[in-house]
Every structure is written in C-alpha cells, then in structure tokens.
TIVO-2410 file (N, C-alpha, C; in nm, 3 decimals):
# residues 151
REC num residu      c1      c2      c3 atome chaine
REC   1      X   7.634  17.641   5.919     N      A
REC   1      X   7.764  17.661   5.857    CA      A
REC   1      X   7.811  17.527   5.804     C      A
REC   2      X   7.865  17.553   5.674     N      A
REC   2      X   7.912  17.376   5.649    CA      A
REC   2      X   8.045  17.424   5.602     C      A
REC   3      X   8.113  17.251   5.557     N      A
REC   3      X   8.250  17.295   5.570    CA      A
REC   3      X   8.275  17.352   5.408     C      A
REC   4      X   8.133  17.356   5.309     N      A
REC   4      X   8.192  17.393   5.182    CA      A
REC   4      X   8.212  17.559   5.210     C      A
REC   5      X   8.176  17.608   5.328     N      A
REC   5      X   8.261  17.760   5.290    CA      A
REC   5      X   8.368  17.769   5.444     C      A
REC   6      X   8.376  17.693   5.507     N      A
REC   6      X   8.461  17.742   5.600    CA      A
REC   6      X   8.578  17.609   5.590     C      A
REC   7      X   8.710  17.609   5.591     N      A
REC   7      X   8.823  17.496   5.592    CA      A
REC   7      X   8.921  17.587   5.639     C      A
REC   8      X   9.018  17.437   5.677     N      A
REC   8      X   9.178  17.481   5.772    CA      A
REC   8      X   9.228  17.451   5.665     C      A
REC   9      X   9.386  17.520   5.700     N      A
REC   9      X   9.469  17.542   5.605    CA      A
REC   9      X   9.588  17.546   5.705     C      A
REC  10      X   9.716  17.473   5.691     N      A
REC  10      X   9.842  17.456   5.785    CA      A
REC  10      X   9.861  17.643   5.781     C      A
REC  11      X   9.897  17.688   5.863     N      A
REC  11      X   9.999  17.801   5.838    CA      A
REC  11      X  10.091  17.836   5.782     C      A
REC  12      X  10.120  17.878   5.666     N      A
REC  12      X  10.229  17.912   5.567    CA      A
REC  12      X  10.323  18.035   5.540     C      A
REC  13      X  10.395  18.031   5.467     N      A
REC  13      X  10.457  18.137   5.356    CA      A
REC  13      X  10.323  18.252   5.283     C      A
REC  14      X  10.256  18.200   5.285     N      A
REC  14      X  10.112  18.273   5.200    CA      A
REC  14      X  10.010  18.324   5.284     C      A
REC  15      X  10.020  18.244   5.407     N      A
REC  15      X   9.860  18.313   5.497    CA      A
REC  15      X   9.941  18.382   5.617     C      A
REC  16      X  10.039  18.335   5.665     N      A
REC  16      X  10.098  18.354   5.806    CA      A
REC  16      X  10.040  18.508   5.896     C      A
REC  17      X  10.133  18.577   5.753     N      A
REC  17      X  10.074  18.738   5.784    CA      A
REC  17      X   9.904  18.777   5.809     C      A
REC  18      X   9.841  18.728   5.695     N      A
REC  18      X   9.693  18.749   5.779    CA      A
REC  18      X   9.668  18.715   5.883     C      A
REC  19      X   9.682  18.566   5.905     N      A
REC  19      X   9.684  18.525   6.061    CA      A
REC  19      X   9.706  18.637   6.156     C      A
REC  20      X   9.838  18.723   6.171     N      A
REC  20      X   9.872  18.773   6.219    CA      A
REC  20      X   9.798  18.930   6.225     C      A
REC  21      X   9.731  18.987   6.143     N      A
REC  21      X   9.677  19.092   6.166    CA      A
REC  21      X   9.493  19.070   6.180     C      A
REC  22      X   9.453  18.968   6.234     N      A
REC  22      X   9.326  18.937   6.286    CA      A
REC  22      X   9.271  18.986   6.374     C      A
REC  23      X   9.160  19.014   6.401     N      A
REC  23      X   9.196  19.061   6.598    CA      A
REC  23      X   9.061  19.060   6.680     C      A
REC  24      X   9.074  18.979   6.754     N      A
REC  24      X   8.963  18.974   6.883    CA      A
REC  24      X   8.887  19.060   6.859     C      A
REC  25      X   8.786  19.020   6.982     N      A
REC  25      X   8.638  19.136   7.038    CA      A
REC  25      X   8.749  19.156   7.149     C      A
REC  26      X   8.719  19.293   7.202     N      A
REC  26      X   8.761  19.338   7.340    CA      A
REC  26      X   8.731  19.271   7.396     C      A
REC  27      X   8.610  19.213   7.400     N      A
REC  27      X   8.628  19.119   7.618    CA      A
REC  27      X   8.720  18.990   7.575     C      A
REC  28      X   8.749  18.974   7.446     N      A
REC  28      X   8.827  18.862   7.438    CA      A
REC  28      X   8.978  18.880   7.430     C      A
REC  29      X   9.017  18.979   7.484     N      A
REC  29      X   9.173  18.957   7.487    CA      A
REC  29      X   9.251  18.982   7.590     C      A
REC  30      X   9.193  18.967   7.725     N      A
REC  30      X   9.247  18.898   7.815    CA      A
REC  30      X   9.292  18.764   7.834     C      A
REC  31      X   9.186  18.668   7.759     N      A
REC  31      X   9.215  18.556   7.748    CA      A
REC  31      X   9.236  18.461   7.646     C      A
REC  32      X   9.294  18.532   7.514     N      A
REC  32      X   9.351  18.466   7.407    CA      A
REC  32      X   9.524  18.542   7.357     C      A
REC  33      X   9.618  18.460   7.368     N      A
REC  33      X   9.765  18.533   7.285    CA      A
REC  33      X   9.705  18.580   7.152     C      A
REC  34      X   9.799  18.642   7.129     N      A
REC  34      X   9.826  18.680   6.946    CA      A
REC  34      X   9.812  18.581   6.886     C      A
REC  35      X   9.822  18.557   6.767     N      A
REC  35      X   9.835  18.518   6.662    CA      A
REC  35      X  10.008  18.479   6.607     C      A
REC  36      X  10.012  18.610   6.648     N      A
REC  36      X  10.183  18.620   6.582    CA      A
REC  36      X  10.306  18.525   6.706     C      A
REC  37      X  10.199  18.520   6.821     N      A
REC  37      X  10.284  18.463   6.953    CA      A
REC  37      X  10.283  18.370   6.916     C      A
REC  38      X  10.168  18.285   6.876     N      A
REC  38      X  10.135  18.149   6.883    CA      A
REC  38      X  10.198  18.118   6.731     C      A
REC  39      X  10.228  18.159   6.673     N      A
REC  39      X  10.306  18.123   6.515    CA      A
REC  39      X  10.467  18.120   6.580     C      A
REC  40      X  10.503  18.189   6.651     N      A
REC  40      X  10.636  18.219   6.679    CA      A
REC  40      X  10.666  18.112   6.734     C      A
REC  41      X  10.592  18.062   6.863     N      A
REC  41      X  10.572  17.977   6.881    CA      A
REC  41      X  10.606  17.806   6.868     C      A
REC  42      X  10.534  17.837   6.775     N      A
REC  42      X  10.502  17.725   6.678    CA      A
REC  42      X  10.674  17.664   6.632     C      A
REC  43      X  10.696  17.777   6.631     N      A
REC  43      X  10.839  17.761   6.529    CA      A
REC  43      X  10.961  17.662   6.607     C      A
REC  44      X  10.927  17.722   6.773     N      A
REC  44      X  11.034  17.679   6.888    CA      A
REC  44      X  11.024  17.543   6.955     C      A
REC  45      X  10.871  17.504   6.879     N      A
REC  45      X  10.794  17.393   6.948    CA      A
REC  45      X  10.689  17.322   6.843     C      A
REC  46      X  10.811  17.233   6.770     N      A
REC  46      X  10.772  17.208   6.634    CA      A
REC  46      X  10.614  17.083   6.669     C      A
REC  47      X  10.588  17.027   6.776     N      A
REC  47      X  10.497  16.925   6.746    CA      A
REC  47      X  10.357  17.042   6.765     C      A
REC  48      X  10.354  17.192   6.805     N      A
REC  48      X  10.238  17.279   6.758    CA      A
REC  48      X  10.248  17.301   6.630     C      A
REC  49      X  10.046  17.279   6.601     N      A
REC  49      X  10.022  17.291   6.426    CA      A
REC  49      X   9.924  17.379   6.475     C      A
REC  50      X   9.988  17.520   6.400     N      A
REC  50      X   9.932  17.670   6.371    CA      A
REC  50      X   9.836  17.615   6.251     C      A
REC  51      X   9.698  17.671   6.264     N      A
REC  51      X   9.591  17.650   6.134    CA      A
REC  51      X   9.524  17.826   6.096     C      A
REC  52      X   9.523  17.813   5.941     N      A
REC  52      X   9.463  17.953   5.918    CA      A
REC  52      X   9.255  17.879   5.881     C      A
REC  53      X   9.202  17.952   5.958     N      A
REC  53      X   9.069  17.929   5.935    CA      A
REC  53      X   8.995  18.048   5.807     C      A
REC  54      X   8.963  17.966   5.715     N      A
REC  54      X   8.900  18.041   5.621    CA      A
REC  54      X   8.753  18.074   5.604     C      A
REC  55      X   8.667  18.160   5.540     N      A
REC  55      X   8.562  18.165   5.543    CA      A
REC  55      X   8.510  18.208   5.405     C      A
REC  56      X   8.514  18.119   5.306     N      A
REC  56      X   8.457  18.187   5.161    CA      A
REC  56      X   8.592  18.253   5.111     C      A
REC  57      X   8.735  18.178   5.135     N      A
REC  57      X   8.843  18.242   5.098    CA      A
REC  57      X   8.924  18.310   5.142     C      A
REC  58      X   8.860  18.353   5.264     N      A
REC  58      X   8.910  18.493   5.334    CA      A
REC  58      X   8.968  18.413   5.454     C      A
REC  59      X   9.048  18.446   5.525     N      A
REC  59      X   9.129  18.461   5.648    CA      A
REC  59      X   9.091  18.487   5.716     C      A
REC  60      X   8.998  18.414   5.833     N      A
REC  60      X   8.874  18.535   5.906    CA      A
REC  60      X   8.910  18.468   6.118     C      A
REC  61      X   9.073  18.369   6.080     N      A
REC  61      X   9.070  18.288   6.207    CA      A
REC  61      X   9.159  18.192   6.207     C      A
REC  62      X   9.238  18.151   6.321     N      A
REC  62      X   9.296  18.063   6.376    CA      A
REC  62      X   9.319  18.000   6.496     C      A
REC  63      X   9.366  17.903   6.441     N      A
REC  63      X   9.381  17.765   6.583    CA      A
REC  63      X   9.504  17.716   6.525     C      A
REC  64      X   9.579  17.603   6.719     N      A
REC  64      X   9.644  17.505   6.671    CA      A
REC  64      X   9.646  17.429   6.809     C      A
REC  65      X   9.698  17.309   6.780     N      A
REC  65      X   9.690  17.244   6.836    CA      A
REC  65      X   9.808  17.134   6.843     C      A
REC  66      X   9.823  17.062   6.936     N      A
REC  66      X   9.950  16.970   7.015    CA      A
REC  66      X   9.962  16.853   6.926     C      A
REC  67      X  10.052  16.803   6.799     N      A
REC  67      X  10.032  16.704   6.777    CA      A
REC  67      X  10.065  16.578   6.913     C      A
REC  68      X  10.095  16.605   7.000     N      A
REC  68      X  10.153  16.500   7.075    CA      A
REC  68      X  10.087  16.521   7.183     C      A
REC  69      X  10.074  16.401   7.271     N      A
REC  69      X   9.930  16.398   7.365    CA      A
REC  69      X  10.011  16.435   7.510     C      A
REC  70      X   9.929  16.538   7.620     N      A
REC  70      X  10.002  16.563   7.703    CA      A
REC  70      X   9.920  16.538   7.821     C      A
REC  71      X   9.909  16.645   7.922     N      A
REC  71      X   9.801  16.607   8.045    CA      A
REC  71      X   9.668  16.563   8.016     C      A
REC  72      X   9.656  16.502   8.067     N      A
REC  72      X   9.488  16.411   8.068    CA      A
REC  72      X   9.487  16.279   7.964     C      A
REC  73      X   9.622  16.282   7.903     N      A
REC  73      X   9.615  16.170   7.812    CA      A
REC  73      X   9.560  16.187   7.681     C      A
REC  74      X   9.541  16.318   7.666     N      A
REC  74      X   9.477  16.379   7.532    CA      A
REC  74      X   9.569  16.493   7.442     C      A
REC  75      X   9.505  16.512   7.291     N      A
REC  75      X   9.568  16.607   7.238    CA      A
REC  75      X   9.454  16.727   7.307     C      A
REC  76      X   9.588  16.840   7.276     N      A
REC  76      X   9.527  16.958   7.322    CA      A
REC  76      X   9.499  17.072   7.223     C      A
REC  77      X   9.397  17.111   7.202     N      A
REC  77      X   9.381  17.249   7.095    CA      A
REC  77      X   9.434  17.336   7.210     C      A
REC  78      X   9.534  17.418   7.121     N      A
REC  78      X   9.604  17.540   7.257    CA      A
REC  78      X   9.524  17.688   7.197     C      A
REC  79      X   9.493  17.711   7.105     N      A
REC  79      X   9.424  17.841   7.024    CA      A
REC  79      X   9.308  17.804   6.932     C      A
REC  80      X   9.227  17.882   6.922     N      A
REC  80      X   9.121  17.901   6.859    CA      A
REC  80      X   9.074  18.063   6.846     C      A
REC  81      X   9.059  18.138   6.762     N      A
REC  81      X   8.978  18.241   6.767    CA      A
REC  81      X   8.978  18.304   6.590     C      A
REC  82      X   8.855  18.370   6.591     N      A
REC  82      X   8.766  18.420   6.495    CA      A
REC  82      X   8.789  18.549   6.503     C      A
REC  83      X   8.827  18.631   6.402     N      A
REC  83      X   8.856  18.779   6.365    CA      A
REC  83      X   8.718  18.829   6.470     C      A
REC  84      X   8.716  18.944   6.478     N      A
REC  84      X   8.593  18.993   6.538    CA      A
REC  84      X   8.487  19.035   6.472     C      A
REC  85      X   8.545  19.104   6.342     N      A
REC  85      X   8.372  19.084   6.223    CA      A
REC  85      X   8.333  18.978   6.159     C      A
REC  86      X   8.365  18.872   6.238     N      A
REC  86      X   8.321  18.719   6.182    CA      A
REC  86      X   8.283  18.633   6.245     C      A
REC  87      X   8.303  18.687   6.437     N      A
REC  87      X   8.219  18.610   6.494    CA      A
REC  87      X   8.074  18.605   6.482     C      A
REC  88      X   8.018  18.492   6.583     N      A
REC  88      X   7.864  18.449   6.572    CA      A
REC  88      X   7.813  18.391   6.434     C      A
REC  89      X   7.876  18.358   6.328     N      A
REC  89      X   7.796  18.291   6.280    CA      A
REC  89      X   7.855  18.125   6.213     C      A
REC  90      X   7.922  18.076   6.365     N      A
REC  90      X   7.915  17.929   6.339    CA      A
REC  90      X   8.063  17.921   6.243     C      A
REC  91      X   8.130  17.973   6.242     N      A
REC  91      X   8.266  17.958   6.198    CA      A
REC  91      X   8.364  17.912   6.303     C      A
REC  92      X   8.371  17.938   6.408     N      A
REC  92      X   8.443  17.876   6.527    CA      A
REC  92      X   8.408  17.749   6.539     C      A
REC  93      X   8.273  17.711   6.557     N      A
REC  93      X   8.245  17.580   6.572    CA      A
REC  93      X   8.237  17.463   6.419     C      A
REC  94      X   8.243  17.550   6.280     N      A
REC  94      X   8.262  17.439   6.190    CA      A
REC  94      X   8.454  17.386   6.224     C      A
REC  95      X   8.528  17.514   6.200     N      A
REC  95      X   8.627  17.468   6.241    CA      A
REC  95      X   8.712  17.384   6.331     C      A
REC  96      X   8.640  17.439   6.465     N      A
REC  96      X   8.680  17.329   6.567    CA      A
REC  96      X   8.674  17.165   6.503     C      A
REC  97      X   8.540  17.113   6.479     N      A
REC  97      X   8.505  17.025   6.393    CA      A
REC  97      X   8.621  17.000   6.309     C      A
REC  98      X   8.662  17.088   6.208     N      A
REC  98      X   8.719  17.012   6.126    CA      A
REC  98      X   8.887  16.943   6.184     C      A
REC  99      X   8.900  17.059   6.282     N      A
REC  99      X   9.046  17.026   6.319    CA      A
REC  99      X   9.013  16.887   6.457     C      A
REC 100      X   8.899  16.900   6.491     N      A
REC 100      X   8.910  16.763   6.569    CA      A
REC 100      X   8.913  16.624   6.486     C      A
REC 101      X   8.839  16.673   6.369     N      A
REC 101      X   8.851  16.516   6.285    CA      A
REC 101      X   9.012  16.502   6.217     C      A
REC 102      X   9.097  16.621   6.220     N      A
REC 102      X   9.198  16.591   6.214    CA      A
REC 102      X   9.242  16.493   6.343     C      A
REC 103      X   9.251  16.581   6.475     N      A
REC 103      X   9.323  16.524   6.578    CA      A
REC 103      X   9.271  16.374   6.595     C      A
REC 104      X   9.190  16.332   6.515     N      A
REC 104      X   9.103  16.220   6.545    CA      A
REC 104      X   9.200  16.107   6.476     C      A
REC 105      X   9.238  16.125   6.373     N      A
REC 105      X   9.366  16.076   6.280    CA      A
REC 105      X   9.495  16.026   6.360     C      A
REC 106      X   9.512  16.049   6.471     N      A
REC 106      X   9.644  16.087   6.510    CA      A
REC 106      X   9.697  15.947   6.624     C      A
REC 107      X   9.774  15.913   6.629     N      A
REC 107      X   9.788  15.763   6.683    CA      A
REC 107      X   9.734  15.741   6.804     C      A
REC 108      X   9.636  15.671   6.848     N      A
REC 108      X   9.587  15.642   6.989    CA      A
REC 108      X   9.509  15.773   7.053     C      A
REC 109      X   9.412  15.843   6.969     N      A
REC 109      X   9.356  15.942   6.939    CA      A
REC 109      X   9.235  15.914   7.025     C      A
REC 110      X   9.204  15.939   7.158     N      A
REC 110      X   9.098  15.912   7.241    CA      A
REC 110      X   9.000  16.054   7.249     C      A
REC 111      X   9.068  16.135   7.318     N      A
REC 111      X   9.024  16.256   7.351    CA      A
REC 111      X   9.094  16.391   7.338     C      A
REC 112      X   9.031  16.475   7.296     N      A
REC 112      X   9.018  16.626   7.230    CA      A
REC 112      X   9.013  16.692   7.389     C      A
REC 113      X   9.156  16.790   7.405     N      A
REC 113      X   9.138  16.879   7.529    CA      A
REC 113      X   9.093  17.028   7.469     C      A
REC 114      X   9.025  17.070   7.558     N      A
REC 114      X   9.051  17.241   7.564    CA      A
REC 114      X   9.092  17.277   7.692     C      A
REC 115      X   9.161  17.385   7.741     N      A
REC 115      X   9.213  17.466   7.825    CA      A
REC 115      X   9.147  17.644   7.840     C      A
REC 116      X   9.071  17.668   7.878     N      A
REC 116      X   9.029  17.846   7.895    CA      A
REC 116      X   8.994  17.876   7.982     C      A
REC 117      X   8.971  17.995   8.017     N      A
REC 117      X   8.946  18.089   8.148    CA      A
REC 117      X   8.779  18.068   8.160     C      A
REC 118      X   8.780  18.044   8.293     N      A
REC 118      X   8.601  18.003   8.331    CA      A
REC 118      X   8.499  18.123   8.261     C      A
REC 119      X   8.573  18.248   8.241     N      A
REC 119      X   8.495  18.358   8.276    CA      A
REC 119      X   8.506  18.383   8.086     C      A
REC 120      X   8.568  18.327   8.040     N      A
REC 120      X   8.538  18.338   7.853    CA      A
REC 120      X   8.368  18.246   7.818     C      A
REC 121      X   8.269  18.301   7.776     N      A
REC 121      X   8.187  18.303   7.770    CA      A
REC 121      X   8.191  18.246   7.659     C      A
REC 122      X   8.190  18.308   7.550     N      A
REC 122      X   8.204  18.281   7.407    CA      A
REC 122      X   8.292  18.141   7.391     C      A
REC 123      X   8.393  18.089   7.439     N      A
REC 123      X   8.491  17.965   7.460    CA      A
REC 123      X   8.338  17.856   7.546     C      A
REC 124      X   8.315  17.906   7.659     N      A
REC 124      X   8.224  17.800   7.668    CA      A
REC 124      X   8.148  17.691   7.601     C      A
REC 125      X   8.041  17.836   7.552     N      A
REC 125      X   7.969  17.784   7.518    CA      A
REC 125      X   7.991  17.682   7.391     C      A
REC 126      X   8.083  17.794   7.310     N      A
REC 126      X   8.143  17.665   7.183    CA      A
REC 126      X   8.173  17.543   7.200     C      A
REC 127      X   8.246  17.492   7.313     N      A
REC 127      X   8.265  17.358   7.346    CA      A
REC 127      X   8.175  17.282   7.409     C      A
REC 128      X   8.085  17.356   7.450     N      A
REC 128      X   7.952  17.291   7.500    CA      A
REC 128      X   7.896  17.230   7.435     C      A
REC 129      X   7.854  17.325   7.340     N      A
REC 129      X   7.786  17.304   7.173    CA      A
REC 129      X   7.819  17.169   7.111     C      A
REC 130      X   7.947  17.148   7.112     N      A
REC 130      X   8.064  17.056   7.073    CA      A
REC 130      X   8.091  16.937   7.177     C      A
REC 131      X   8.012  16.918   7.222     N      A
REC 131      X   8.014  16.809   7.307    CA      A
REC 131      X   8.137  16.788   7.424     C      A
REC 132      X   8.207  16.908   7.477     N      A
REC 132      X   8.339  16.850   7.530    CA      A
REC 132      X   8.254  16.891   7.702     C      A
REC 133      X   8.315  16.777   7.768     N      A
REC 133      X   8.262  16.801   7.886    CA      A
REC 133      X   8.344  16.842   8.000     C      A
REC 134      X   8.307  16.905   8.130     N      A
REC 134      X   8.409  16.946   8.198    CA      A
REC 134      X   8.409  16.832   8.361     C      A
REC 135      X   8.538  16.811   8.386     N      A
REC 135      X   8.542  16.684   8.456    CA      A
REC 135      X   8.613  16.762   8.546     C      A
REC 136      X   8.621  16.878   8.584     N      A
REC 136      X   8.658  16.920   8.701    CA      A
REC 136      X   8.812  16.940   8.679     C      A
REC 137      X   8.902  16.888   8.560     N      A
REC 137      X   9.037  16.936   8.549    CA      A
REC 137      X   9.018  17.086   8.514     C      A
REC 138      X   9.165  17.146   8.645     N      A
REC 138      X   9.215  17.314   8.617    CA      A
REC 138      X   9.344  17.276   8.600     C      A
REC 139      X   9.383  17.384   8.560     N      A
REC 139      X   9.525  17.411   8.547    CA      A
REC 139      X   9.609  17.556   8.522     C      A
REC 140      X   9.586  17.587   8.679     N      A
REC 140      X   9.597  17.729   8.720    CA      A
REC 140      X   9.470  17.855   8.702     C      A
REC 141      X   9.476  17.925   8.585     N      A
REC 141      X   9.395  18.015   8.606    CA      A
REC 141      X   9.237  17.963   8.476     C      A
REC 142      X   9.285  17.832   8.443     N      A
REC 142      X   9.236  17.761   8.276    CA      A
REC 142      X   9.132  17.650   8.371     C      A
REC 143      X   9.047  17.594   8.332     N      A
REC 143      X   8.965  17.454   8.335    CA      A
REC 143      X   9.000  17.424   8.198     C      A
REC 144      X   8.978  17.240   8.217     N      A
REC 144      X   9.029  17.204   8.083    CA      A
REC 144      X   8.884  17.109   8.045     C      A
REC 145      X   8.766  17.134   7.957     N      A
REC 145      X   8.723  17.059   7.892    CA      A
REC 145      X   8.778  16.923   7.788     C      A
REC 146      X   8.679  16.831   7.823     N      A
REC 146      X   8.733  16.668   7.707    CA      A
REC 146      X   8.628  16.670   7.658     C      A
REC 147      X   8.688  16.597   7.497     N      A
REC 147      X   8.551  16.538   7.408    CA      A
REC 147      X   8.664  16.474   7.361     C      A
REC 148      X   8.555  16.296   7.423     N      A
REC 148      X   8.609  16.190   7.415    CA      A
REC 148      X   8.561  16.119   7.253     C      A
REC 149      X   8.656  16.084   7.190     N      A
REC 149      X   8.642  16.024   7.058    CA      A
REC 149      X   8.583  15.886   7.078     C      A
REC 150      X   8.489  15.859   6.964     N      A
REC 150      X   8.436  15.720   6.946    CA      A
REC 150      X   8.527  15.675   6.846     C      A
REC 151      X   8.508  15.541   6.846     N      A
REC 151      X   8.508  15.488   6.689    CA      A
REC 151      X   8.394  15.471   6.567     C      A
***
C-alpha cells in the first residue's frame, strides 16, 4: 500500500458525515466507539484531531489523535479503524504511518502511544507490524503500546 492511494484528511464540513456512517467487522465493536462519538468529541476537547482516512478517494476510515502529550510522556492515537469492506489490505497501517509522521512534527515529539483491549487481534498485530512495543503499561481494561521516535 503506498501513500499515493491512501492519505488523511482533518475532519470537516465535507467528509464528517461519511466518517460517520462507516462501520466495523463485528468482532470489532466491542472495542472501538463510533465515529460520530469520537467527532462529537472532538468538538468538547479541542486538542483531539479527528482524521478522515481515504482510499483512492473514497472514505473507507478514521483516526485521531491527542495533539498534547499525556500519560507515558507521549502523544496518544485515541481511534483508528477501517470501514469493514476495506479491511486487510494495508490501509490501516499506511495510515497509521502517515498520521505518526504527523505526530512526529509536534513539539518534543518522542513517542507515539496506542491504548486497546489485549483481546483486539486485528489492533495488535497492526502495531506490531509498526514497530510499537509493549512495556507492560495498562490502563484499566486497555494495554498501551510505544513507538519511540528517532531523529
């Protein structure tokens, strides 16, 4: 997958609504909010940046993430997920990518958190893939993977 067919896009006036009618695989929605939560969200708790993930144009996914650095001393991606006729083929993980080289931008930009449920499979492995390692931080029913930035 490269990034000439998959890119982020802030959440807008123009995509918001797709965002919002996306929708998981069944085993995945125990452990991901809406779309529409995490935009709402967004709104009450302005340093979250809602992203629409595209695929060849289309609206096929979203993430966002903490501009401001919290537990572990890192920014945190709080969402990530891929429509369900669009998983598996490497669209979750170009994206992640692109939004970490964002968070990479960001003042005193060390390390990239994730937060998910041990038992999300599909979340694993993606961050595995992605180099984030798990150092034994939980936080309640979540483990939190790091991928520590170079220069």
């Amino acid at each position: 997958m490269s990034s000439n067919t998959v890119r982020i896009e802030e959440v807008n006036n123009n995509n918001w609504y797709d965002c919002c009618l996306l929708e998981i695989s069944e085993e995945q929605r125990d452990y991901v909010e809406s779309n529409a939560i995490s935009i709402a969200q967004s709104k009450f708790e302005p340093t979250l940046k809602p992203y629409a993930i595209y695929y060849k144009d289309q609206i096929v996914g979203f993430l966002m993430f903490n501009a401001v650095k919290e537990e572990l001393g890192g920014y945190w991606i709080y969402r990530i997920m891929i429509d369900r006729h669009f998983q598996g083929k490497g669209i979750g993980k170009e994206a992640t990518k692109q939004i970490i080289n964002e968070i990479a931008k960001l003042p005193d930009a060390t390390k990239v958190i994730v937060g998910y449920h041990p038992e999300n499979k599909a979340a694993h492995h993606l961050y595995a893939s992605l180099g984030f390692v798990d150092n034994g931080d939980r936080f309640g029913k979540e483990m939190a993977v790091i991928q520590y930035l170079t220069e």
